[in-house]
C-alpha positions as CSV (number, residue, x, y, z in Angstrom):
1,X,-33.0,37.8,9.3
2,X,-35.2,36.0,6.9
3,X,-36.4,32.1,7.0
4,X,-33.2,30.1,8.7
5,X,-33.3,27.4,5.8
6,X,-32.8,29.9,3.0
7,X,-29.6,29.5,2.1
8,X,-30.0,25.6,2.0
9,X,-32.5,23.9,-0.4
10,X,-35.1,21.7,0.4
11,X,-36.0,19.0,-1.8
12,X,-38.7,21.0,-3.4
13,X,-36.9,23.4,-4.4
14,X,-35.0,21.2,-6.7
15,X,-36.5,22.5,-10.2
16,X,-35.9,26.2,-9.6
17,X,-32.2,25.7,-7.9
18,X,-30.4,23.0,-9.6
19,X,-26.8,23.6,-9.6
20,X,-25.8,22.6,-6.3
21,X,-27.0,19.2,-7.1
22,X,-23.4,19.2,-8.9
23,X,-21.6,19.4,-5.5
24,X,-22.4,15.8,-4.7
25,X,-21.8,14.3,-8.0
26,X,-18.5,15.5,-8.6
27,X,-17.9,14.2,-4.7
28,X,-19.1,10.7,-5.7
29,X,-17.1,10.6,-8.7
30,X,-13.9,11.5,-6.6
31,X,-14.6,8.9,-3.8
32,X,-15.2,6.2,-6.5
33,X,-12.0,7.6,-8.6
34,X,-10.1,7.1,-5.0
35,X,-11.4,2.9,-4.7
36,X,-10.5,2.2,-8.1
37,X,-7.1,3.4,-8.1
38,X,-6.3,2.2,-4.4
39,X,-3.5,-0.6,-4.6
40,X,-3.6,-3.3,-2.5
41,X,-2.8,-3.7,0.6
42,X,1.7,-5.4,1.3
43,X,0.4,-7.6,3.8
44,X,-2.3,-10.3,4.1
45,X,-4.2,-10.9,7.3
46,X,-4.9,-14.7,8.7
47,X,-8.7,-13.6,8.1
48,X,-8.3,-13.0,4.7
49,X,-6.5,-16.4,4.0
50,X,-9.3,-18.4,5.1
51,X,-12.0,-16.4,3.1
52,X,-9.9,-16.6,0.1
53,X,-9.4,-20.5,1.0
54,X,-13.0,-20.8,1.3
55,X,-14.1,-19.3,-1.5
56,X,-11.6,-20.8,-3.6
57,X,-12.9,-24.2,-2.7
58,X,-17.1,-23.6,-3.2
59,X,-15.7,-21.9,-6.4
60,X,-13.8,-25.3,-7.4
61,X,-15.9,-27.7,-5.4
62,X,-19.5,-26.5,-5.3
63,X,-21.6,-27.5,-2.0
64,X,-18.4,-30.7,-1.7
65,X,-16.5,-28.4,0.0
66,X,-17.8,-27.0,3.0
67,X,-18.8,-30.6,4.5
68,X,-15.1,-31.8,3.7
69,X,-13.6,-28.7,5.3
70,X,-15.7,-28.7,8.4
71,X,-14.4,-32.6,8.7
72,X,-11.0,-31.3,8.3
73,X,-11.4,-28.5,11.2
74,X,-12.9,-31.5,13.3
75,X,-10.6,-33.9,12.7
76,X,-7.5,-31.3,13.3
77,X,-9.3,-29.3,16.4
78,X,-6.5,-29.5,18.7
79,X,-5.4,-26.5,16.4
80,X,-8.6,-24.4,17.3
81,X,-9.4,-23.7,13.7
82,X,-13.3,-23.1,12.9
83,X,-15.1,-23.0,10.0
84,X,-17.3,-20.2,10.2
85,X,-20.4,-21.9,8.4
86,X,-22.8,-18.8,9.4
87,X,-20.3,-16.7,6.9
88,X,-21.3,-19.5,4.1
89,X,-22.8,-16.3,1.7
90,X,-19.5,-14.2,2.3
91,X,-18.0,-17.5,0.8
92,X,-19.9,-17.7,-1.7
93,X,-19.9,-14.1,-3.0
94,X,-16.1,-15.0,-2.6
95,X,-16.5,-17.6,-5.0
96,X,-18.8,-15.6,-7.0
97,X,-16.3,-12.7,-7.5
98,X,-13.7,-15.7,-8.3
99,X,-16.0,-16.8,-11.0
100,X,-16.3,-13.3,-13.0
101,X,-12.7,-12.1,-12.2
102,X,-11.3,-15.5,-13.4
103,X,-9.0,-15.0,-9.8
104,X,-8.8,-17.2,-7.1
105,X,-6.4,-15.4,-5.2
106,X,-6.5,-12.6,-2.3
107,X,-7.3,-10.1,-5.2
108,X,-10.9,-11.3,-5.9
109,X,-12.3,-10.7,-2.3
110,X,-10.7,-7.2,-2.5
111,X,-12.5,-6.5,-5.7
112,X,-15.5,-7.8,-4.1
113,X,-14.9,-5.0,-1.4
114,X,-14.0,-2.6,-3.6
115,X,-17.1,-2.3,-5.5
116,X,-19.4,-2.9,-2.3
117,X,-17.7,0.4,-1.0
118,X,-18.6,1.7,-4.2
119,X,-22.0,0.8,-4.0
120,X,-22.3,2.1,-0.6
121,X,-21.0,5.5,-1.8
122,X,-23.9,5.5,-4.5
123,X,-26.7,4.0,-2.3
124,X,-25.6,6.7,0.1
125,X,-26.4,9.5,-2.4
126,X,-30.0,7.9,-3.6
127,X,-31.0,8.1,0.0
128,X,-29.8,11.4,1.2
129,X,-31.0,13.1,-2.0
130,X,-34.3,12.0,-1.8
131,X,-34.6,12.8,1.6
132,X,-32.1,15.5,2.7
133,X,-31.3,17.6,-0.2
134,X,-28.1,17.9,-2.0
135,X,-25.7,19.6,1.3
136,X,-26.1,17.4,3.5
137,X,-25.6,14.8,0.8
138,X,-22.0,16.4,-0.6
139,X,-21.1,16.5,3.0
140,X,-21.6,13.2,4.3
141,X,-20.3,11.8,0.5
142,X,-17.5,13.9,1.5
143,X,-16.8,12.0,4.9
144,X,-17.5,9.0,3.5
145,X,-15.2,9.1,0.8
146,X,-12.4,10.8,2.7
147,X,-12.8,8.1,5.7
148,X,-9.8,6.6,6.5
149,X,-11.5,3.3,8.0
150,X,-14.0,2.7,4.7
151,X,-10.9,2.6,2.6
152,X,-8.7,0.5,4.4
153,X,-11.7,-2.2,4.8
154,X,-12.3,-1.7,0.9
155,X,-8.9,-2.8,-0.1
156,X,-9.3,-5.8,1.8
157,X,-11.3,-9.4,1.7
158,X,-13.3,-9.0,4.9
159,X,-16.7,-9.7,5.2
160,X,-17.1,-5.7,6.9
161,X,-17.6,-4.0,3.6
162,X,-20.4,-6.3,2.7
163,X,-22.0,-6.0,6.1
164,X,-22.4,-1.9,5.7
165,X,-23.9,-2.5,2.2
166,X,-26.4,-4.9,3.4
167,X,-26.9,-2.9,6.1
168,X,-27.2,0.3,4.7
169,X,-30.2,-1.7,2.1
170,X,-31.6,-2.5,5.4
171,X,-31.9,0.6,6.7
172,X,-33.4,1.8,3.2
173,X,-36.1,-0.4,3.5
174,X,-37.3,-0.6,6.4
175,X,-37.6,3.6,6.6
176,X,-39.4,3.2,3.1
177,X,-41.6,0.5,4.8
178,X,-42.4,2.7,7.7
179,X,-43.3,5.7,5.8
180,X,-46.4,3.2,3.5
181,X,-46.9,0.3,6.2
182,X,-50.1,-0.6,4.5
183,X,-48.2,-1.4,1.5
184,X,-46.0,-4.7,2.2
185,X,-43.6,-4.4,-0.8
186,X,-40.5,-2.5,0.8
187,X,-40.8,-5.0,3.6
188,X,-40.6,-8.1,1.5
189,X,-37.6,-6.2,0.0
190,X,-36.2,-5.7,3.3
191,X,-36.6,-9.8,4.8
192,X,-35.0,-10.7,1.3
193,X,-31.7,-8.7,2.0
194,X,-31.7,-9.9,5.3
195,X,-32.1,-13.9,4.6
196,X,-28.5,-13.0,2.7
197,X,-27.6,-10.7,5.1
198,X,-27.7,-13.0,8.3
199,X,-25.3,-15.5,6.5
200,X,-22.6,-12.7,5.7
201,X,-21.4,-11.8,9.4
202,X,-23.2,-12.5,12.5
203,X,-23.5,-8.3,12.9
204,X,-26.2,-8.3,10.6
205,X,-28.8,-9.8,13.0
206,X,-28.4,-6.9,15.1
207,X,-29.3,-4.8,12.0
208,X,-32.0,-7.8,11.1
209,X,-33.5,-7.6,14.7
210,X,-33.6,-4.1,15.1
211,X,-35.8,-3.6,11.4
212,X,-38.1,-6.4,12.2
213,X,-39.1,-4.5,15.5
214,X,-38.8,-1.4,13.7
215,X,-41.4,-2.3,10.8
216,X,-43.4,-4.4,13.4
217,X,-44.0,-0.9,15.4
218,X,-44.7,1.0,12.1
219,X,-47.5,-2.0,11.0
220,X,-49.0,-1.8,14.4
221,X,-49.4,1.7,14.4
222,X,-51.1,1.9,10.6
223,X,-54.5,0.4,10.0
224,X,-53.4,-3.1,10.0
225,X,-53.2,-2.8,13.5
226,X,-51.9,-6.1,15.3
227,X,-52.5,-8.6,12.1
228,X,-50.0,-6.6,9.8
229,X,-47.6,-6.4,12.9
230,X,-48.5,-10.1,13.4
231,X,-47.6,-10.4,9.4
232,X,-44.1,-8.6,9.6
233,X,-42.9,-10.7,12.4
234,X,-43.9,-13.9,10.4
235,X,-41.9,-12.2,7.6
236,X,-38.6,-12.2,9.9
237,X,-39.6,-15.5,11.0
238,X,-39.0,-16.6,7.1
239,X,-36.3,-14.9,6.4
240,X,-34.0,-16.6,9.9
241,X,-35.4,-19.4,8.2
242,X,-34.0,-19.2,4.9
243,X,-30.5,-18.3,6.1
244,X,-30.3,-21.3,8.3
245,X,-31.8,-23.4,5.3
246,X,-28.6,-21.6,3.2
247,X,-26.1,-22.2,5.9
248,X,-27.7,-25.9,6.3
249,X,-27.5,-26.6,3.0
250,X,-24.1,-25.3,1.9
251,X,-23.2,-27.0,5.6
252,X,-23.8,-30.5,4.5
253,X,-26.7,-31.1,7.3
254,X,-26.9,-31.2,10.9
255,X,-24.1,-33.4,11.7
256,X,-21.2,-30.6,10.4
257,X,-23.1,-28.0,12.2
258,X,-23.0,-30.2,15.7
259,X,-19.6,-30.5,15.2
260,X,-19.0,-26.4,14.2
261,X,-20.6,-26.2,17.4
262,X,-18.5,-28.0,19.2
263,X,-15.5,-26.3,17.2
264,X,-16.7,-23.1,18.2
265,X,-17.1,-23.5,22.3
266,X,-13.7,-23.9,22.2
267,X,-12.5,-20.9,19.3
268,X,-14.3,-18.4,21.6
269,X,-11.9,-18.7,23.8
270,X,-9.7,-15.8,23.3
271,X,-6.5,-16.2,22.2
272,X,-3.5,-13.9,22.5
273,X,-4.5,-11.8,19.7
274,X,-8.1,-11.5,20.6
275,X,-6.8,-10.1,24.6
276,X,-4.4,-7.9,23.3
277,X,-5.8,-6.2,19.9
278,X,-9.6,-7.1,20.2
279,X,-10.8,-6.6,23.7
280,X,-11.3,-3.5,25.9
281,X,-13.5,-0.8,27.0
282,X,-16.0,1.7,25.8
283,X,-12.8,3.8,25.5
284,X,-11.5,1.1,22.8
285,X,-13.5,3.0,20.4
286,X,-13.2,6.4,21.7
287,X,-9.5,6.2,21.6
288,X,-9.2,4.3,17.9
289,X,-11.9,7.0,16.1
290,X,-10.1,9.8,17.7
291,X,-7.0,8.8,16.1
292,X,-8.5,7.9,13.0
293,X,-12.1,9.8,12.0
294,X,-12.4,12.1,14.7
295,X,-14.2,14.8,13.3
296,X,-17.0,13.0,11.6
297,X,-17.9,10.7,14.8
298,X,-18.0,13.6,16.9
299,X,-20.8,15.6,14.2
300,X,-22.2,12.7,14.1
301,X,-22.7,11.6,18.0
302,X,-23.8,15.3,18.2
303,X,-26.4,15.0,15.5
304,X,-27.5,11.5,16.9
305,X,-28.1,12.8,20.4
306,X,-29.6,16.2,19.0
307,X,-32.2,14.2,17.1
308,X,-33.1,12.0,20.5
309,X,-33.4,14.3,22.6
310,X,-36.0,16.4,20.0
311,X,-33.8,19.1,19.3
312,X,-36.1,21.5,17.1
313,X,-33.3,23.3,15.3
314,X,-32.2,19.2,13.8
315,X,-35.7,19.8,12.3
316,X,-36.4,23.3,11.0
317,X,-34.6,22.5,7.3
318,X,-36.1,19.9,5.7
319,X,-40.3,20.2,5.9
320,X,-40.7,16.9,4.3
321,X,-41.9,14.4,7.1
322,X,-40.0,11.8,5.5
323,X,-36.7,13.7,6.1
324,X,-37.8,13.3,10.0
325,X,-38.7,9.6,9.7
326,X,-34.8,9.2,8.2
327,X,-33.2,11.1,10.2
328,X,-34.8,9.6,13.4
329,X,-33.9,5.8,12.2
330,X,-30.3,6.9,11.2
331,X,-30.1,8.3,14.5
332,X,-31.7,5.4,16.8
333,X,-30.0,2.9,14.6
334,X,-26.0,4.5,15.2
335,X,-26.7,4.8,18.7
336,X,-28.2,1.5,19.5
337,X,-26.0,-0.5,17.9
338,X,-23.1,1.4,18.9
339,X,-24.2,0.7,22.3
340,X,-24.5,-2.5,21.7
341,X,-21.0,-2.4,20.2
342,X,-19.5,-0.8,23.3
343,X,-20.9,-3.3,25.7
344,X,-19.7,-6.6,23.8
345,X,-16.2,-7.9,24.9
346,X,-14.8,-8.5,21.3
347,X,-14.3,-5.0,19.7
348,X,-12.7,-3.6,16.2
349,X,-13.1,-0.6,14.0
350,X,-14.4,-2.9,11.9
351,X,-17.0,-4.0,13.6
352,X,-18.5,-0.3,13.4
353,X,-18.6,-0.7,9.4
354,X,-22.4,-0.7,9.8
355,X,-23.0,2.7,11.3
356,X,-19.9,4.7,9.0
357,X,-22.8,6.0,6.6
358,X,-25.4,6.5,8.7
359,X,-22.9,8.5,11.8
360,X,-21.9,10.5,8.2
361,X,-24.8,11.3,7.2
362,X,-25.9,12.5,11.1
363,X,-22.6,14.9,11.4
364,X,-23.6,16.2,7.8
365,X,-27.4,17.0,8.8
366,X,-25.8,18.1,11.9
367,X,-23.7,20.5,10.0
368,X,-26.5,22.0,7.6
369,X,-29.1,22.3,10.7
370,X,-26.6,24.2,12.8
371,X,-26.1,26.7,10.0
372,X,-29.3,27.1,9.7
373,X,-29.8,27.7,13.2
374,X,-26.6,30.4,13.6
375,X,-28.5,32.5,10.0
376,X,-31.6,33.6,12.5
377,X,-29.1,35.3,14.5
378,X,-26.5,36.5,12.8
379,X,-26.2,39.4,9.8
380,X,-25.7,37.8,5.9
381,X,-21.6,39.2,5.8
382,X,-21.8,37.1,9.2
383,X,-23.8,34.2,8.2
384,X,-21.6,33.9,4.8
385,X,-18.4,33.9,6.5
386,X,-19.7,31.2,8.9
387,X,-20.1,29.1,6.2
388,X,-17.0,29.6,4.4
389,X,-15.2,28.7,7.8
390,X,-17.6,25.5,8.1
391,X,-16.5,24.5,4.1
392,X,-12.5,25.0,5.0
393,X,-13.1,22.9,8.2
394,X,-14.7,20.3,6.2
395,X,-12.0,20.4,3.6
396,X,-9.3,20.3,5.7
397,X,-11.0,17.3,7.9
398,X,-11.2,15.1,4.6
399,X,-7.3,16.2,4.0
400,X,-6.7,15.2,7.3
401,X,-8.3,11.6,6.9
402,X,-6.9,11.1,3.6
403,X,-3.5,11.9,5.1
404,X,-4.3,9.2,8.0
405,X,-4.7,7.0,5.8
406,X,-1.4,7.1,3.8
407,X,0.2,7.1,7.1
408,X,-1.4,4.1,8.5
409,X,-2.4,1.8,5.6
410,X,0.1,2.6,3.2
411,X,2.9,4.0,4.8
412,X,3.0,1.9,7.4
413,X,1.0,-1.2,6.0
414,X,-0.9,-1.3,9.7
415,X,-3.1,-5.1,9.1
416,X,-5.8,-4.2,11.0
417,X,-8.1,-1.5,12.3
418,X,-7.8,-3.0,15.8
419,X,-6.8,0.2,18.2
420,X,-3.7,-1.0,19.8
421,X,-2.1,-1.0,16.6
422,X,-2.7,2.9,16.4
423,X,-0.9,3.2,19.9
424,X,1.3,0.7,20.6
């Protein structure tokens, strides 16, 4: 039947077979095309009142305002109102946004999301490209910019579109540390995202924690032995350091922060939104990506569990050990932190925004390996067919999503990607 991988280039295969490296262009084009001429969302969610509030008033009031608007949350508690002072560098990309856009309303956060979606979608081809050749790049470009839950959270000013691009940068360095641990570069690259990163959305020190250990491992294992895992540790030390020196800072000093404390004991308390739209099972999630990006969560849990459990045929088409090393953090990283997801009380769709690229770009290695697995069994005629059947599937799942969501987001203006509101 030939070599399995024949029919899908590898990266080095790139000057002799160049034209399907037009495939994922034209895909990223289309999924930025779709961002840019998304309207707004009808409605505006209590969220993104206070981070349009907040960034309105460090865009007026500099480093005044947080202080004064803790003291106003302290001195009005009763209400249960909290400040959010670990979010200070959402605020003040809020603010920043406000600054270039010359708008202090709603609108500026939504830019802000906007163009972090965007930048996701291009980071998103940079690292599949380089690693995973231009199929499994269209595809997952394909999910991504079809995905029904990326495009609601881009037209909104949440903190969630943020947290996938810092998260995604992350994950970019930490594999590029892995792969030259003697070289320390891509890991100061990596503790300098993540000193922003932790002061964004308290998700990111799951991503934070799980690099640090990640690149400590790698450093252990290269010739540095215990002193350059020693040395990458200290690095993470620094970099919870510097966010708590930015949240300190912009907080006004340990005083506010007692009293956010204090504030915060008693907003954790769930309120009647929180039991009704943001708490549940496992099933939460199983239920709301059913509904909503069904296809690509299940490719990609596949994929994920294919490349754990040392699936060979996840392996055969790409040679390049550094496709491995990706595809093995991509795969570790959706799983863990969906775990971790799963098992805490609070849950959203939006809380997932981390894992969309990398669970995309899992169902689309998933994809190219399996058809490269079925061509060592099956005739050509066969084997062509096959993957003409695969590209309608995949065409007709990103129809599907982009039909969801009209339904949802536009048709029906639905505020949130908590699951009850899908089945209620």
């Amino acid at each position: 039947m030939g070599d399995p991988t024949s029919a899908l280039p590898r990266p080095n295969d790139v000057a002799r077979r160049r034209w399907p490296w037009v495939v994922p262009l034209l895909v990223l084009l289309v999924g930025i095309g779709m961002r840019l001429e998304a309207a707004g969302p009808v409605n505006q969610t209590p969220d993104e009142d206070l981070y349009t509030y907040c960034g309105n008033g460090l865009y007026t009031s500099g480093l005044r305002f947080m202080p004064a608007f803790i003291q106003d949350c302290w001195d009005h508690r009763q209400e249960g109102r909290y400040p959010w002072p670990s979010r200070v560098g959402y605020f003040w990309l809020v603010a920043g946004a406000m600054l270039v856009l010359g708008d202090t309303s709603v609108n500026a956060g939504a830019t802000l999301s906007c163009w972090a979606s965007i930048a996701v979608l291009c980071l998103t081809a940079w690292l599949l490209l380089r690693r995973l050749g231009p199929w499994v790049t269209a595809i997952a470009l394909l999910f991504l910019a079809a995905s029904p839950l990326d495009r609601a959270i881009a037209s909104r000013t949440w903190q969630d579109e943020i947290v996938a691009l810092f998260a995604l940068l992350m994950v970019n360095a930490s594999v590029r540390f892995a792969e030259r641990p003697t070289r320390p570069t891509w890991a100061a690259v990596f503790f300098a995202i993540a000193a922003m990163a932790l002061t964004v959305k308290e998700t990111e020190a799951i991503v934070y924690g799980l690099g640090t250990v990640a690149m400590a491992l790698a450093a252990w294992r290269s010739p540095g032995g215990m002193r350059a895992a020693a040395l990458v540790i200290a690095g993470g030390v620094l970099a919870a350091a510097g966010a708590a020196a930015l949240v300190l800072l912009t907080s006004g000093g340990i005083e506010p922060l007692r009293k956010c404390y204090e504030l915060w004991q008693a907003a954790r308390i769930p309120n009647d939104y929180m039991r009704q739209y943001q708490m549940g099972t496992p099933a939460y999630y199983a239920v709301g990506l059913m509904i909503l990006n069904a296809v690509p969560f299940a490719l990609g849990l596949a994929g994920a569990v294919s490349i754990v459990l040392l699936a060979s045929f996840m392996r055969a088409p790409w040679s390049d050990p550094r496709s491995h090393a990706l595809l093995d953090a991509l795969a570790w990283f959706a799983l863990v932190f969906g775990g971790i997801a799963c098992a805490y009380s609070q849950k959203n769709l939006r809380f997932l925004s981390v894992i969309f690229t990398p669970t995309y770009a899992l169902a689309a290695a998933f994809t190219v390996a399996a058809l490269a697995a079925l061509q060592r069994h099956v005739s050509m005629p066969m084997f062509r067919a096959a993957v003409a059947v695969v590209v309608i599937g995949l065409c007709a799942s990103a129809g599907a999503d982009l039909a969801r969501f009209h339904h949802w987001f536009v048709v029906r203006a639905t505020p949130d990607l908590a699951t009850p509101w899908f089945t209620k």
